[in-house]
LUMDOTOR-500257 format. One line per 10 residues: their letters; for each residue z, y, x of N, C-alpha, C, CB. Coordinates in steps of 0.001 Angstrom, whole numbers. Glycine has a CB too. Example, Ala and Ser with C-alpha at 12.3 -4.5 7.8 and 13.67 -1.06 7.14 Angstrom:
2
as	7800,-5690,13190,7800,-4500,12300,7800,-3300,13200,9046,-4473,11308 ~ 7080,-2250,12850,7140,-1060,13670,7870,30,12900,5725,-598,14084
***
This chain:
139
xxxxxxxxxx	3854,180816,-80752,3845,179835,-81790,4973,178805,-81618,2508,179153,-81824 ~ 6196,179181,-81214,7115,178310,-80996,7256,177686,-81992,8145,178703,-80596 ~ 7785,178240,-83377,7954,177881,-84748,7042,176738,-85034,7689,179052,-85675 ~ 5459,176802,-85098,5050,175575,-85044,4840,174541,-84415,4512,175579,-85258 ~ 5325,174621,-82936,5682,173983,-82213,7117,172687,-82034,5590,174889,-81636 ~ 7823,173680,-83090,9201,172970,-83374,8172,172213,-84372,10828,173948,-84029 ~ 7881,172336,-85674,7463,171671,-86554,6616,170634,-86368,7079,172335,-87231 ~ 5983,170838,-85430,5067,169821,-84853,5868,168624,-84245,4157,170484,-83740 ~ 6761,168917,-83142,7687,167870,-83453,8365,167342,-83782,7951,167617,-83321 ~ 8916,167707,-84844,9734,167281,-86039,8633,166370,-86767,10341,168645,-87033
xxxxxxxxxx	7932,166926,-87040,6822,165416,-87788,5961,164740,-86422,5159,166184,-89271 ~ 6271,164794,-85487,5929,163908,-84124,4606,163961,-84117,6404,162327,-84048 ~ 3867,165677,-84519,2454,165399,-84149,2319,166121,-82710,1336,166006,-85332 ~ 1163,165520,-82143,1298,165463,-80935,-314,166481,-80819,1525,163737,-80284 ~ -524,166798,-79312,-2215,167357,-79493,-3334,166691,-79561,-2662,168086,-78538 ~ -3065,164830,-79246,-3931,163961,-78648,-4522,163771,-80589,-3055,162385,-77462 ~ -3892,163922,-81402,-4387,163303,-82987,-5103,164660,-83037,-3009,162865,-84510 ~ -5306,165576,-82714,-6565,166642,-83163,-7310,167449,-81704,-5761,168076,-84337 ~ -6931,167271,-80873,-7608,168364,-79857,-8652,167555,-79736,-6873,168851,-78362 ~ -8481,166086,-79442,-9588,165556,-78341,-10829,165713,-79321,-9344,163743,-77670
xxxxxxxxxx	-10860,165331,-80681,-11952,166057,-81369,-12004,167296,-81929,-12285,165464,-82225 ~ -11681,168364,-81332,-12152,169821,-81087,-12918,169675,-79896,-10973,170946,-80902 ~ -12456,169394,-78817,-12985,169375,-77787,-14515,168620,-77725,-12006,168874,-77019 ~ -14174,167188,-78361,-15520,166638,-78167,-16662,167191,-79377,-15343,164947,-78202 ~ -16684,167674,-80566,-17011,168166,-80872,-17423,170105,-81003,-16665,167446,-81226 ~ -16755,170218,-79921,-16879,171926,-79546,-16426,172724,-80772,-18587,172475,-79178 ~ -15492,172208,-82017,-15054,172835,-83045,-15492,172638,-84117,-15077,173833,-82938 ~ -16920,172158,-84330,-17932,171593,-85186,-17440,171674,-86351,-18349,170296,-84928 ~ -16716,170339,-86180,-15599,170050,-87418,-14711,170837,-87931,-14790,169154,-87183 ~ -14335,171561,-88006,-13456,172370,-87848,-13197,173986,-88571,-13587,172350,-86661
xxxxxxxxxx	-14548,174434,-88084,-14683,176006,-88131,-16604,176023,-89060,-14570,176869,-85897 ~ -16833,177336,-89431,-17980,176950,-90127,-18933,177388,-88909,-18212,177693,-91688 ~ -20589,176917,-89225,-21182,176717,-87960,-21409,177945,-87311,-22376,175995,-88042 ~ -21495,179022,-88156,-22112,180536,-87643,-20752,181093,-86460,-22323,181928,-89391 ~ -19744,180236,-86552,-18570,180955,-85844,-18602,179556,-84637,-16804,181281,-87039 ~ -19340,178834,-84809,-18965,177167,-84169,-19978,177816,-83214,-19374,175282,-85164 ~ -21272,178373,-83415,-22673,178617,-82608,-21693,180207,-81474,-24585,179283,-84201 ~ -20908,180865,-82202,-20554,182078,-81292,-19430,181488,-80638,-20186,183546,-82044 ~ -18891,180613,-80664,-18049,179566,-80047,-18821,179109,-78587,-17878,178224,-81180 ~ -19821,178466,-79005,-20541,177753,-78128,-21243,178617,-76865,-21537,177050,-78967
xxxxxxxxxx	-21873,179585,-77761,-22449,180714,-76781,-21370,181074,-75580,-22775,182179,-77703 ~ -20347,181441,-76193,-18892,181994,-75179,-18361,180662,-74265,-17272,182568,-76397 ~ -18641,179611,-74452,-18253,178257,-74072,-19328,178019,-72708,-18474,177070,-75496 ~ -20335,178291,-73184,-21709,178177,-72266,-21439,179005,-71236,-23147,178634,-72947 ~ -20985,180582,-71075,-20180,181378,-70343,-19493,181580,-69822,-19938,181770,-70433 ~ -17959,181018,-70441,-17095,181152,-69605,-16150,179195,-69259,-16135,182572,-70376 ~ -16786,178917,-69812,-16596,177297,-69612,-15381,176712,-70599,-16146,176943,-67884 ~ -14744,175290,-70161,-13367,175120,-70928,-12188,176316,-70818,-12698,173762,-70347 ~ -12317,176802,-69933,-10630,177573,-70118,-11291,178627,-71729,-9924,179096,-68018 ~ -12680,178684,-71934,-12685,179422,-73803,-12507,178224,-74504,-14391,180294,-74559
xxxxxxxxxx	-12600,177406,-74589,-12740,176026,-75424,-10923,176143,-75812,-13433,174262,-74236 ~ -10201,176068,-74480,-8809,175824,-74351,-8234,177219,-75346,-8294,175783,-72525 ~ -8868,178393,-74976,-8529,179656,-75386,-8446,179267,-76984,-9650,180879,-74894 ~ -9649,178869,-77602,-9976,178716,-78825,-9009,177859,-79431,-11241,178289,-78944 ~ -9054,176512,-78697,-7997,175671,-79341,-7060,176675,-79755,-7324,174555,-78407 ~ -6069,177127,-79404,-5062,178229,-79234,-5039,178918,-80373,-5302,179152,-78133 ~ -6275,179765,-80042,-6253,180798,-80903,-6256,179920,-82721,-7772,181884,-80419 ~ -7136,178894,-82763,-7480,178348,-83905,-6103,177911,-84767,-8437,177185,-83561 ~ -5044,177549,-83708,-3686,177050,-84387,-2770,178616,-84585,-2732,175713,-83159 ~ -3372,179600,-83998,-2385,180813,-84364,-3085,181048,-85737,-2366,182315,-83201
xxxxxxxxxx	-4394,180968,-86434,-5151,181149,-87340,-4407,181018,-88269,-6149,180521,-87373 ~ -3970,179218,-88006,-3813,178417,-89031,-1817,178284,-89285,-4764,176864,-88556 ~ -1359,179202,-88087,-74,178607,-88087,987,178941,-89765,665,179345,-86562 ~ 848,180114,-90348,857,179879,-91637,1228,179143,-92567,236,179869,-91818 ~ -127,178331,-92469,-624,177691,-93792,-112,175710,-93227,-2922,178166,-94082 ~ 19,176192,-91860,472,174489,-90968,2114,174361,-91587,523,174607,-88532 ~ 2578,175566,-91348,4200,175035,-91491,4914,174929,-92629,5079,175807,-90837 ~ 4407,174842,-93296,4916,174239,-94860,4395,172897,-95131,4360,175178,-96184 ~ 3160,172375,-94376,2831,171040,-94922,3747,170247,-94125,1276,170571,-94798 ~ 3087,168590,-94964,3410,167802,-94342,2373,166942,-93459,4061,167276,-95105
xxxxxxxxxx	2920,165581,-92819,2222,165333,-91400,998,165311,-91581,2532,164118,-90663 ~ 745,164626,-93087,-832,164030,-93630,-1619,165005,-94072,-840,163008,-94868 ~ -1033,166512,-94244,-2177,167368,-94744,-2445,168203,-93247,-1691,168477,-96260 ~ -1105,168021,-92330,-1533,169217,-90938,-2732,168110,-90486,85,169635,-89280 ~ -2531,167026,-90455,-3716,166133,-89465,-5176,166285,-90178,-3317,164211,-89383 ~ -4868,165964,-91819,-6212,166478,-92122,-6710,167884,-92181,-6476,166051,-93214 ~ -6457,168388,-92491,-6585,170102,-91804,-6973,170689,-90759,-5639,170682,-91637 ~ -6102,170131,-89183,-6810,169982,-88225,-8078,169391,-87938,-6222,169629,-87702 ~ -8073,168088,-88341,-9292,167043,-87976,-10597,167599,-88916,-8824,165203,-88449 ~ -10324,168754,-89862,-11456,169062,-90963,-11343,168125,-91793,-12910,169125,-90541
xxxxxxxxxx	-10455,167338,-92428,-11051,166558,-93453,-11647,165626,-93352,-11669,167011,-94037 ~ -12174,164716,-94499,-12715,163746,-94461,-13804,164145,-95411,-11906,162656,-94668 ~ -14981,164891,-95443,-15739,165173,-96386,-16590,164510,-97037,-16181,165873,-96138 ~ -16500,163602,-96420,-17378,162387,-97107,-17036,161804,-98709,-17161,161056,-96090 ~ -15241,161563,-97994,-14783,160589,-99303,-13884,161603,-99893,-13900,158959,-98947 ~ -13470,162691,-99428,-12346,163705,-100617,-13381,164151,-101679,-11466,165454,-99814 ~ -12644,164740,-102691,-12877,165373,-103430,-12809,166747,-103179,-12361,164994,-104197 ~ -13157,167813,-103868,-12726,169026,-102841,-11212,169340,-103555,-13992,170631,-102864 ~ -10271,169340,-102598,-8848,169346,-103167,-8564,171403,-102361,-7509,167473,-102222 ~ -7049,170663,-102172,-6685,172074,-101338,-7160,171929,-99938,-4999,172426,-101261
xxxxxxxxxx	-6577,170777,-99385,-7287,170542,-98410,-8485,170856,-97281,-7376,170025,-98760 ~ -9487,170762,-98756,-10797,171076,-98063,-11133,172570,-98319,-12008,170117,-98611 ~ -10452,173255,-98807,-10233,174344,-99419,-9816,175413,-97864,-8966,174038,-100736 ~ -8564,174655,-97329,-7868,174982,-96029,-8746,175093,-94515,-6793,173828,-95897 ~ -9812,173640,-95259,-10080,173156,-93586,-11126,174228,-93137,-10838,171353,-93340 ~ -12242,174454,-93596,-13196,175371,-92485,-12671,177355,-92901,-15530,174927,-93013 ~ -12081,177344,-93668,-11990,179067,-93909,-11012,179691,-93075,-11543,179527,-95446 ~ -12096,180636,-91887,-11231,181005,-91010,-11966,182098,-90536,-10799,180010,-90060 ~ -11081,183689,-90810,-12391,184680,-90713,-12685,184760,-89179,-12096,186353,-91379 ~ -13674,185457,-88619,-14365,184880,-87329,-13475,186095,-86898,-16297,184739,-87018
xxxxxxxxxx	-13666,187542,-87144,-13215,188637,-86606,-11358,187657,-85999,-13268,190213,-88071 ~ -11108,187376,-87020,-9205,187351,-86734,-8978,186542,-85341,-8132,186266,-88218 ~ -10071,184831,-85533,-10336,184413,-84671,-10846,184553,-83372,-10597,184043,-85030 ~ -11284,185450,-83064,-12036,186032,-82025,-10807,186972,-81648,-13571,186762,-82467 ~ -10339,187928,-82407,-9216,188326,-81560,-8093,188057,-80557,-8821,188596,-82057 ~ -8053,186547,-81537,-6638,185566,-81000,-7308,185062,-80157,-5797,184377,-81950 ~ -8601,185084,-79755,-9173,184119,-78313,-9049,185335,-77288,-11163,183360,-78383 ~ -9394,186347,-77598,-9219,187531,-76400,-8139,187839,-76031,-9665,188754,-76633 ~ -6666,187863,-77199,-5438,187796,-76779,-4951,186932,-75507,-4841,187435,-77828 ~ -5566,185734,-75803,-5486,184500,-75306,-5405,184167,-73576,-6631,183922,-75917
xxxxxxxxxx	-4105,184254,-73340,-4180,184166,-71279,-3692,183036,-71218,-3132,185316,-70067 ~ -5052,182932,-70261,-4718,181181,-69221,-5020,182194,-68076,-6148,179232,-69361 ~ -4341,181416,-66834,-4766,181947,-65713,-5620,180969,-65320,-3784,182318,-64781 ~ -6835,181142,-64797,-7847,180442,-64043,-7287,179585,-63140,-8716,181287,-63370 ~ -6411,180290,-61883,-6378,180080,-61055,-5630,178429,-60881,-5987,181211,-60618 ~ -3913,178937,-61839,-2976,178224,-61982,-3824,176380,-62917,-1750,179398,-62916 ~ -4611,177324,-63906,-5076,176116,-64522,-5803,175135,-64065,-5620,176345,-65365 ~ -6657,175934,-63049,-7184,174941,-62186,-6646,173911,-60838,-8037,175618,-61797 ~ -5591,174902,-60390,-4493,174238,-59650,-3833,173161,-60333,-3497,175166,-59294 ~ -3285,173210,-61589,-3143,171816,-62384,-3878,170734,-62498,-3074,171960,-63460
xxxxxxxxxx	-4873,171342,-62850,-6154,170440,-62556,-6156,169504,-61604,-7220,171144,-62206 ~ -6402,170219,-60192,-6528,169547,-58999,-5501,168468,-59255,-6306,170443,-57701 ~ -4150,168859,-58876,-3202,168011,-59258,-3281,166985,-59925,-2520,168471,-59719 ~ -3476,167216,-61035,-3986,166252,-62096,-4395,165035,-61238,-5289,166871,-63031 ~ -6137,165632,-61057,-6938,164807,-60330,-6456,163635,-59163,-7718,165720,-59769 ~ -5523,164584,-57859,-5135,163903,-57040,-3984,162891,-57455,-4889,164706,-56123 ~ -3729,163286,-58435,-2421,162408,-58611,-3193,161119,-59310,-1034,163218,-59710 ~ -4479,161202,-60235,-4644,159898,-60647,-5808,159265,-59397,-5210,159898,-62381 ~ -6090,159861,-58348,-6345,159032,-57134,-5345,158074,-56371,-6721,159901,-56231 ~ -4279,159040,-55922,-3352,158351,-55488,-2946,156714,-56259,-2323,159364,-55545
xxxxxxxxx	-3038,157508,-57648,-2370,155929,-58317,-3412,154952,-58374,-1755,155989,-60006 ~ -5316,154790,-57890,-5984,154345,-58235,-5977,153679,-56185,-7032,155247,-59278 ~ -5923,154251,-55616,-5466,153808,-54465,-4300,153079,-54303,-5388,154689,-53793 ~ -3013,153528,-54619,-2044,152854,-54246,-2184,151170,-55580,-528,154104,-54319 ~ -2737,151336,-56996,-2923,150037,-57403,-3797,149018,-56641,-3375,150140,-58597 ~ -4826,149974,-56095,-5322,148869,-55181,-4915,148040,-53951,-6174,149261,-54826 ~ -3910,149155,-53538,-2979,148226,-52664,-1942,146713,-53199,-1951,149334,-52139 ~ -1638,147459,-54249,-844,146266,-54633,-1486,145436,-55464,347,146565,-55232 ~ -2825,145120,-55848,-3039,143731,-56676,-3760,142522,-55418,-4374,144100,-58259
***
């Protein structure tokens, strides 16, 4: 998905304006529930690295129909909309239709290595110790 990757930063969207609610919502928003519940089941199983898989797969779904818009329809699109206050436009038209079969493929395609990802992880982790230690040195 390089292509939408360029596009993504060209309109300076970033992953923090849509992942963190995929994530905290497990897709909810997003996908319709009968594919959100076989989501969850596989989530319950094999943990975040399917959550991560899904993210993934969900933007190869959508990559398409992402790279012709602009910033305000990819964010609502991602985020599902605002269903409360739209009308049903194209928009909402875009946001949950996503066949499960296509989706499910692109999650099995889908390689993370365990190992490496979790090695980041760690990293991750130790590195925001260090900085929670070494601030305590210096205040």
């Amino acid at each position: 998905m390089p292509d939408l990757a360029k596009h993504f930063a060209t309109l300076e969207i970033t992953p923090d304006l849509f992942l963190i609610d995929w994530m905290l919502t497990l897709f909810s928003q997003v996908v319709e529930m009968d594919i959100v519940s076989r989501i969850w089941d596989n989530f319950l199983l094999d943990g975040e690295i399917f959550a991560l898989r899904t993210a993934l797969a969900l933007l190869k779904c959508r990559e398409s129909q992402l790279m012709n818009q602009s910033y305000y329809t990819i964010i609502k699109v991602l985020r599902g909309g605002n269903q409360r206050n739209e009308a049903m436009t194209e928009i909402q038209s875009m946001v949950k239709k996503i066949s499960e079969e296509r989706l499910f493929k692109y999650i099995e395609s889908t390689e993370i290595d365990k190992d490496e990802y979790y090695s980041d992880l760690k990293m991750q982790k130790w590195s925001y110790q260090k900085s929670k230690i070494l601030g305590g040195v210096f205040k």
